[in-house]
N, C-alpha and C positions, 0 to 999 in steps of 0.2 A: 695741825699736822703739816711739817715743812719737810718736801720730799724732793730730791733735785731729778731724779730719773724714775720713772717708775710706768709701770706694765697694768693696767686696772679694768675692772667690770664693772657694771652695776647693777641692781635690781635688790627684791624683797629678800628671794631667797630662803620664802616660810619653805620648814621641811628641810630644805639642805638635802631633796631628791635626788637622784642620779642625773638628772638632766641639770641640776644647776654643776653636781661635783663634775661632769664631762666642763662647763665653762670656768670653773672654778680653778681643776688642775692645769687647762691648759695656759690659763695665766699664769700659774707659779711657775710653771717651765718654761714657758716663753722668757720671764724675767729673768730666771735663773741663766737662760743664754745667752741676753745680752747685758746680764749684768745690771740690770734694775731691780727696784722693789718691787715686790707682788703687792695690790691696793684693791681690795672688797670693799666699794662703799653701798651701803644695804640702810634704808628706812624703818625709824622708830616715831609716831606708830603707822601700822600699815598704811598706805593710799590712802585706803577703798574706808576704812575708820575715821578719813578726815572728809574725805569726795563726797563721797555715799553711806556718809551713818546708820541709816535707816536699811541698809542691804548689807552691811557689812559682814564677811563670814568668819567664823572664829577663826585662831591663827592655831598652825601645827604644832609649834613649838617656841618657846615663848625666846625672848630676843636672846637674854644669856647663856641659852644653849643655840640657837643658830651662830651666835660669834663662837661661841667652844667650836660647833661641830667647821666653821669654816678654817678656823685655824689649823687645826687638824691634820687640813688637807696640803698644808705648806707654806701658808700667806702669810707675808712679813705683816700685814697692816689691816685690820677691820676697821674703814671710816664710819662710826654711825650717822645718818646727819637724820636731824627733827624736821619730820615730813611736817611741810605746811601748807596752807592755801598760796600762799607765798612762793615756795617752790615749785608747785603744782602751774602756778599763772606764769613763768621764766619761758621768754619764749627758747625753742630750742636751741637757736644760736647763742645764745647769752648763757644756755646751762652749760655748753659745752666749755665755752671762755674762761665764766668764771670759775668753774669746779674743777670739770676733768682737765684744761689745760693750765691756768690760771693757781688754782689751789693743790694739783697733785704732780703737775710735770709731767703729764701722761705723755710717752711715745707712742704705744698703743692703745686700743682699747677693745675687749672682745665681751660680745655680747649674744645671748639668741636671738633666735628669726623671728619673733614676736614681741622684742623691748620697745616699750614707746617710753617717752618722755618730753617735757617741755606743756607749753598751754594747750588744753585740750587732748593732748597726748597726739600732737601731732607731730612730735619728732619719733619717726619708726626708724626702725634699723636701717635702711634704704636713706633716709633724711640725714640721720648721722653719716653715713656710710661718704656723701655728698660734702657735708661741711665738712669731715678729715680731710680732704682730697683738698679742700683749699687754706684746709688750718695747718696742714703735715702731721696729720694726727692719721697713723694708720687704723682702719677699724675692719676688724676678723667678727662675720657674723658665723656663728655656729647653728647648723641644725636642730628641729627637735631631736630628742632622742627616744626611742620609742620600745617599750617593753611588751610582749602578751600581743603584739600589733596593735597597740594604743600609744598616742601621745602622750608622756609620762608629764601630770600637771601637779601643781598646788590643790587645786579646785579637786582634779579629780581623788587625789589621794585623801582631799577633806571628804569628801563622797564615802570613800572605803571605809575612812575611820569611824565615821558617825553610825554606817551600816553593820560595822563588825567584823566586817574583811578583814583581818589583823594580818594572814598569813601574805596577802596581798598586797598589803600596804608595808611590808618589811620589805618583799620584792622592787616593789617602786621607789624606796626612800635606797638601798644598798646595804641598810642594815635594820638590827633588830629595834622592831618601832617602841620607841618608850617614852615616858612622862614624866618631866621634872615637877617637883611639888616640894612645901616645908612640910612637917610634920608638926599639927598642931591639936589643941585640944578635942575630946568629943567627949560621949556620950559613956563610956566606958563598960559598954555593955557586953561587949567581944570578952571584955575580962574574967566577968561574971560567967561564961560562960566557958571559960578555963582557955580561950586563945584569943591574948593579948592583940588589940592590933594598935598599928599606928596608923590618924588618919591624915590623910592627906588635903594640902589645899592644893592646886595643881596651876603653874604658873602660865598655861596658856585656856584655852576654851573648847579645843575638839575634843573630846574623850569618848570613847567608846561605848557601845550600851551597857545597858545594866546587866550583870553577870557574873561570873565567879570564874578567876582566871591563872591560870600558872603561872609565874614569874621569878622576873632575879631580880634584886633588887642592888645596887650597885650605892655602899656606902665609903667614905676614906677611901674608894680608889680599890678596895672590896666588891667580891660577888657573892651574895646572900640569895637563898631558896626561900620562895615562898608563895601563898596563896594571896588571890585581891576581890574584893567584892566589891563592885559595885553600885548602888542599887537604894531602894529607900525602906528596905527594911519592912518589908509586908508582913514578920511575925509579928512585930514590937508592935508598929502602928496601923489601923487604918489609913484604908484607900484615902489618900487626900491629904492627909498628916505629914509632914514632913516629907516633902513633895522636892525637894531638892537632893538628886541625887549625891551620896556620901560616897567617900573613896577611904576604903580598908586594907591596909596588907597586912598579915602574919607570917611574921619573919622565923624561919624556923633557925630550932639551935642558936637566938643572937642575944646576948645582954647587955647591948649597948643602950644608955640613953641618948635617947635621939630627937627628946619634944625641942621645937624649934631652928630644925637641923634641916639641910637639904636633903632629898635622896632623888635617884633617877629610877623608874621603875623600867623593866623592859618587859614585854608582853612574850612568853610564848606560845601559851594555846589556851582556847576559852575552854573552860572544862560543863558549862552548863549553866542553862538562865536563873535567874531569881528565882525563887518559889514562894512560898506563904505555907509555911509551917503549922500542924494542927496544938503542935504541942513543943515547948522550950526541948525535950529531951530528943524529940525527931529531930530538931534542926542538932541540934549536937553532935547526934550519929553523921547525918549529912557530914558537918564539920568534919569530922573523921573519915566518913568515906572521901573525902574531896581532897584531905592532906594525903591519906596512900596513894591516891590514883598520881596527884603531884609531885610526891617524892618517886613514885616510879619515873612518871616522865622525865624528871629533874635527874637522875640516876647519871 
């Protein structure tokens, strides 16, 4: 990437919350005013997956929709660069040289009150903030930003997602929290049982619990109605059997084939947990009761 003027941030940016879009738009504006590129450059794979393997916590959403959703917001450029032990060891002076001034032409750079970077992650906002002052690199630290009176985090919103918090976790992120996945083979038992589903592989690792949930399902740039389970299936199998949670939607009214296709699912309300069925034709009714309640909501 050869960029002669340009306005840039940096960080992970899982989520693509409110707190990064507050530092995200202010860079496209800022650029747009003096006439530079706007420059996201954002780590693949996370840090803390190369630092801390053994702690690592699933990511919100997987890289190809954090670059979609930053784009979005108005940024001429998404840098990815391949997080390494290598970059990680760069003392901070030297990340700044070679990358943000060196490799991007940055005149500015805006960052939150909490960015570290370089060895050890001893260059904090405050460190940088130092070496502009002698490199002519202006650097704009931005505050948290705080929703509910909480500091709106990665961490905490991976908290909400795993707990079920859905309606809270749409609050914190600015929109409606959803999950990219391919649509690939399964089991094909949804069929047998007169509603088709397609299952999902899901391109990042926080998902939500097991459950039965209302959604749209966003295909071709479409918005489709429909339901999503969860869940491991406690009529088919015993406790224990098939122990890796499956992801279902039933798409109402759609006849598109879509094995091997992307979709974005967006969550809007959980309609009620798993169960364990005494009989194939209770859980059917189920089925039916759970599409009217969603097609009202959905209305």
């Amino acid at each position: 990437m050869s960029i002669k003027n340009s306005v840039v941030t940096i960080g992970v940016f899982d989520g693509v919350h409110i707190g990064h879009k507050a530092i995200i738009k202010k860079v496209a504006m800022r650029a747009r005013r003096i006439g530079a590129k706007s420059v996201v450059v954002t780590f693949d794979p996370h840090p803390l997956k190369v630092l801390r393997p053994r702690h690592f916590v699933p990511s919100l959403i997987s890289l190809k929709h954090r670059v979609k959703l930053i784009k979005e917001l108005g940024i001429d450029n998404v840098l990815v660069m391949k997080f390494s032990k290598k970059i990680a060891s760069m003392p901070p002076e030297k990340f700044v040289n070679d990358i943000i001034i060196r490799r991007l032409n940055a005149k500015e750079i805006f960052v939150g009150e909490d960015f570290c970077f370089g060895k050890g992650a001893k260059g904090r906002a405050d460190v940088l903030k130092a070496i502009g002052q002698m490199k002519g690199l202006k650097v704009s630290i931005i505050q948290h930003v705080k929703k509910e009176r909480v500091i709106v985090s990665s961490s905490l919103i991976r908290r909400l997602v795993v707990s079920g918090q859905i309606n809270k976790v749409s609050r914190l992120l600015g929109r409606q929290y959803s999950i990219l996945g391919t649509v690939v083979g399964g089991s094909k038992l949804a069929r047998l049982l007169g509603y088709p589903t397609a299952n999902i592989n899901p391109h990042h690792e926080a998902i939500p619990p097991c459950g039965v949930y209302t959604v749209k399902v966003r295909f071709k740039k479409k918005l489709f109605k429909g339901i999503m389970n969860i869940g491991v299936r406690p009529t088919f199998y015993d406790h224990g059997r098939d122990e890796e949670p499956s992801i279902e939607v039933h798409i109402f009214d759609f006849g598109y084939r879509i094995y091997g296709k992307d979709l974005e699912i967006l969550f809007v309300k959980k309609l009620r947990n798993e169960q364990k069925f005494k009989t194939i034709d209770s859980l059917v009714e189920q089925i039916k009761k759970d599409e009217r309640i969603a097609r009202r909501c959905l209305a």
